[in-house]
BANU-612959 format. One record per residue (C-alpha): residue number from 1; y, x, z; residue in three letters. Coordinates in nm, 2 decimals, m for minus. Each point is the difference from the previous one (the first is absolute). Layout:
<rs>
num,Y,X,Z,residuo
NUM,Y,X,Z,ala
...
</rs>
This chain:
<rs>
num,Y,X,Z,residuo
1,m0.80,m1.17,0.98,unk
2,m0.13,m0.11,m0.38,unk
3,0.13,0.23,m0.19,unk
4,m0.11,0.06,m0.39,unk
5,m0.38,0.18,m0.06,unk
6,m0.15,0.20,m0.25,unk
7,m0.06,m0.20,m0.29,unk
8,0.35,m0.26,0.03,unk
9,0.26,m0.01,m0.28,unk
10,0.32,0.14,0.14,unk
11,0.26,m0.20,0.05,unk
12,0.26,0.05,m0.30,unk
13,0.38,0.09,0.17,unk
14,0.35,0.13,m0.14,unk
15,0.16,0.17,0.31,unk
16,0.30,0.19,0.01,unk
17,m0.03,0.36,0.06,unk
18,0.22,0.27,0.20,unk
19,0.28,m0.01,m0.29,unk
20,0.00,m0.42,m0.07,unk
21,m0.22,0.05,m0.28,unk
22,m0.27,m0.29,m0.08,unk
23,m0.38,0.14,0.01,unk
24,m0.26,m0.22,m0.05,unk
25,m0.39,0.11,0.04,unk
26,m0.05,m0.12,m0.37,unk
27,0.19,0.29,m0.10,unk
28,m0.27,0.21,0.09,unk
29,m0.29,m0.22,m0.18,unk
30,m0.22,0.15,m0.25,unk
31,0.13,0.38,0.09,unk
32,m0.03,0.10,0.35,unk
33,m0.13,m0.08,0.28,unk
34,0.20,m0.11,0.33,unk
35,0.05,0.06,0.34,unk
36,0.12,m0.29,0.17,unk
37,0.13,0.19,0.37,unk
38,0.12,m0.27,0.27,unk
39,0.12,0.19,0.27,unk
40,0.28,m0.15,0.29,unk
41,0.29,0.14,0.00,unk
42,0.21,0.32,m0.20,unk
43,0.08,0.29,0.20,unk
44,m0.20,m0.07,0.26,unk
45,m0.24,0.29,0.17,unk
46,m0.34,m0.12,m0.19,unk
47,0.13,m0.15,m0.31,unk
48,0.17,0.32,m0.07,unk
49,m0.32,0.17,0.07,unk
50,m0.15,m0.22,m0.20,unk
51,0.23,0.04,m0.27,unk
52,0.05,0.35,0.01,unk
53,m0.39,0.08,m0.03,unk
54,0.03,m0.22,m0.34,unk
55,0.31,0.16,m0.10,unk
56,m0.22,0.36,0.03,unk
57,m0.28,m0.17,m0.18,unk
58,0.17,m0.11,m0.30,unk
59,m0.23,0.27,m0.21,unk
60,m0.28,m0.09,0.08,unk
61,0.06,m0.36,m0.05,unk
62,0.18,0.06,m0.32,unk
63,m0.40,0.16,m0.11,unk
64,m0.14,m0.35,0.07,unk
65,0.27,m0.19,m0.17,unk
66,0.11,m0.15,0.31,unk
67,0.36,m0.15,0.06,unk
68,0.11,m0.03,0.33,unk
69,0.19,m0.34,0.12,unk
70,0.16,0.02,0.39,unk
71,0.03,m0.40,0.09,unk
72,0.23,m0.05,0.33,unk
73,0.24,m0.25,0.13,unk
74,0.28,0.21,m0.03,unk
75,0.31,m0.07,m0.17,unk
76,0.06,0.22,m0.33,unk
77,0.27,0.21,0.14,unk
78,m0.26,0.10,0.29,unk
79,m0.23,0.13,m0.25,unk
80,0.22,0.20,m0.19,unk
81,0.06,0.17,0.24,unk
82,m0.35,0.09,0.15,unk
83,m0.07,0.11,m0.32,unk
84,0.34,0.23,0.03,unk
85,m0.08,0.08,0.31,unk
86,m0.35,0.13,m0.05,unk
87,0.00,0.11,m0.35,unk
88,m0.27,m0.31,m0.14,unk
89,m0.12,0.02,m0.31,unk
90,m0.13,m0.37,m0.04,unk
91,0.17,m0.29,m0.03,unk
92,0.03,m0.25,0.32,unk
93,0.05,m0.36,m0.06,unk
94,0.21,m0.24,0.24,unk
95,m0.21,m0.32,0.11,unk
96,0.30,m0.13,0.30,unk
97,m0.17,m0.36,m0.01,unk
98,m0.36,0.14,m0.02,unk
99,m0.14,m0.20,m0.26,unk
100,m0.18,0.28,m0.18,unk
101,m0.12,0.06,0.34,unk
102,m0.12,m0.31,0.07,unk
103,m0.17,m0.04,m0.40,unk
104,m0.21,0.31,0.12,unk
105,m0.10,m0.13,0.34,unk
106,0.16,0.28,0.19,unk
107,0.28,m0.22,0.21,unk
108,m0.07,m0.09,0.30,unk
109,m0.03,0.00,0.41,unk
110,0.04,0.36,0.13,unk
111,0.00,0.12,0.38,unk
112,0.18,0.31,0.10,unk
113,0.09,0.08,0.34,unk
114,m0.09,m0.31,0.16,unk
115,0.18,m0.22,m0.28,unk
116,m0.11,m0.19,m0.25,unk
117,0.21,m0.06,m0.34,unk
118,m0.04,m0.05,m0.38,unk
119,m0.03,0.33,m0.21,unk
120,m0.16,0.19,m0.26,unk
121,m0.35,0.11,0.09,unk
122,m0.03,0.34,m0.20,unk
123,m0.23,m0.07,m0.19,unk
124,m0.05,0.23,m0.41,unk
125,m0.10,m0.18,m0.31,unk
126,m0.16,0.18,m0.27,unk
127,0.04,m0.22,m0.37,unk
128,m0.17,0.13,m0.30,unk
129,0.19,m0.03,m0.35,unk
130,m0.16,m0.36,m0.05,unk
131,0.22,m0.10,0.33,unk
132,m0.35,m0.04,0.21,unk
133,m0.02,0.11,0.32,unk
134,m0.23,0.28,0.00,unk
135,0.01,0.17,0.38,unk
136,0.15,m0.12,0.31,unk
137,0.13,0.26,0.28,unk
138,0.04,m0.14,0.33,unk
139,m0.13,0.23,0.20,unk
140,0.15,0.35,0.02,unk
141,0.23,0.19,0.20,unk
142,0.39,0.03,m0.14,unk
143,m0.04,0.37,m0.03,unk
144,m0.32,m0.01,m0.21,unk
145,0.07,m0.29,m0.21,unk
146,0.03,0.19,m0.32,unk
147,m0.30,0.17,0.09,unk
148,m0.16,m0.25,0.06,unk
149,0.12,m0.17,m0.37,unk
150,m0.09,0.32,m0.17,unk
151,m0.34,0.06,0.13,unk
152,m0.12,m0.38,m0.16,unk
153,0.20,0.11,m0.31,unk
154,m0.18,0.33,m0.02,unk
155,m0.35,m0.18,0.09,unk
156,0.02,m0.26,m0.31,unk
</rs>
């Protein structure tokens, strides 16, 4: 797995979010920062966690200026309604032939239960406003991933 370090430009993308609309990290440029959030699959036990602790977050992200940017395979109808479904408060962008995914390094062989297939290794991105990335999270648990963000927001 060689996915994007500390340091790398992010890749620029225009993605379609949960309601067709076209978002594009350069939106973002110059005012906030970004969290770029791969996760597998919407609905499913830990992305929901996953989602759900960012979702309860949101304040405390807002305070650091920080947008947040779910990345999945899913088609855009599927991420509507995850974000219905569980109340998000953060936009979720549909990548179905995982070429963002792939830009950011974070496509690739997976095992799970004995079988091996491509996916989306969850892997967080953290972009400042001159679309560097500044912080990497690939190691945390779903349930404390927005702990985990928050803590290296609150120690810079």
């Amino acid at each position: 797995m060689n996915y994007l370090e500390a340091g790398a430009q992010a890749p620029t993308f225009s993605l379609a979010d949960q309601d067709g609309n076209t978002v594009s990290l350069s939106d973002f440029s110059g005012k906030n920062k970004v969290l770029v959030y791969f996760y597998p699959k919407a609905m499913t036990p830990g992305c929901t966690t996953q989602a759900c602790g960012l979702r309860d977050s949101k304040d405390a992200l807002d305070q650091h200026g920080v947008v947040v940017l779910g990345i999945s395979p899913d088609p855009v109808a599927r991420l509507g309604q995850f974000i219905a479904k569980h109340d998000l408060n953060f936009t979720l962008l549909s990548d179905e032939n995982h070429a963002v995914a792939d830009q950011f390094g974070v496509w690739g062989l997976k095992k799970f239960m004995g079988k091996e297939y491509d996916g989306i290794h969850r892997i967080s991105f953290l972009i400042n406003e001159g679309s560097v990335v500044e912080k990497v999270f690939d190691k945390f648990k779903t349930k404390d991933h927005h702990e985990t963000v928050i803590s290296y927001l609150e120690s810079q």
